[in-house]
N, C-alpha and C positions, 0 to 999 in steps of 0.2 A: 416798482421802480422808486427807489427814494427822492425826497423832494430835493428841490436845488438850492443851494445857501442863496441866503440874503447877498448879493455885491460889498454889505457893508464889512469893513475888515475891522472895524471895536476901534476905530481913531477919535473920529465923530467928533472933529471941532471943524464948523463953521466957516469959513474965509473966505477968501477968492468969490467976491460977491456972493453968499448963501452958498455955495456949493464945497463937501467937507473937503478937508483936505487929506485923505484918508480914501475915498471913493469916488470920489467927484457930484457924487449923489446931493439935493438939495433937500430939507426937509420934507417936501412934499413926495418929490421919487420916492421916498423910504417908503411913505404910505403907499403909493401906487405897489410898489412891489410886492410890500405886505397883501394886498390884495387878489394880486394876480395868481389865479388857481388852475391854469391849465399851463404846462408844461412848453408848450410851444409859445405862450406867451409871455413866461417869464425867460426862456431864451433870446427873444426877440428882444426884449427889455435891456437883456446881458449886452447882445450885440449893442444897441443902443448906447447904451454905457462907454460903452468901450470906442465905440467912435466920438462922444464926447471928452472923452479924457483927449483921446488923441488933439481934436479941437480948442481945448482947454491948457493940455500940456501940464509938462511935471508930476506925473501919473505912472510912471513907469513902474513903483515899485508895487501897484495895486495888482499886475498879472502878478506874479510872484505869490505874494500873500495869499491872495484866491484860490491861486493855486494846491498850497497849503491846506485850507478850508477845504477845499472840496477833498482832498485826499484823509482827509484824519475822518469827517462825517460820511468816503467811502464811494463818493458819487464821480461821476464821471464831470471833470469840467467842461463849462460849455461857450467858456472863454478861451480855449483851448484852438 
């Protein structure tokens, strides 16, 4: 089973108090994520994510892009 992309979609500037405006992600997520080596738990991270954006707002075009990424490196999205 190949691994799950990073959340990050290559925007990666800063704003919106620390969190990119590109993923919603803060610098520290990115590390956590990098970290995260079992599959269930970098799913649960995703969902995380993704109710943050919603919390956050102005996210919308991040499924989209994700979506993308996961389709060219072949994986099954799990934002989906």
């Amino acid at each position: 089973m190949s691994k799950i992309p990073s959340p990050c979609i290559d925007v990666c500037k800063f704003r919106r108090e620390g969190h990119c405006i590109g993923c919603s992600m803060t610098k520290a997520q990115k590390s956590l994520f990098k970290g995260l080596k079992k599959r269930k738990h970098q799913e649960g991270f995703i969902d995380f994510l993704v109710n943050q954006q919603a919390a956050l707002g102005r996210y919308s075009h991040w499924r989209a892009a994700y979506a993308r990424k996961c389709a060219k490196k072949g994986v099954r999205n799990p934002a989906a």
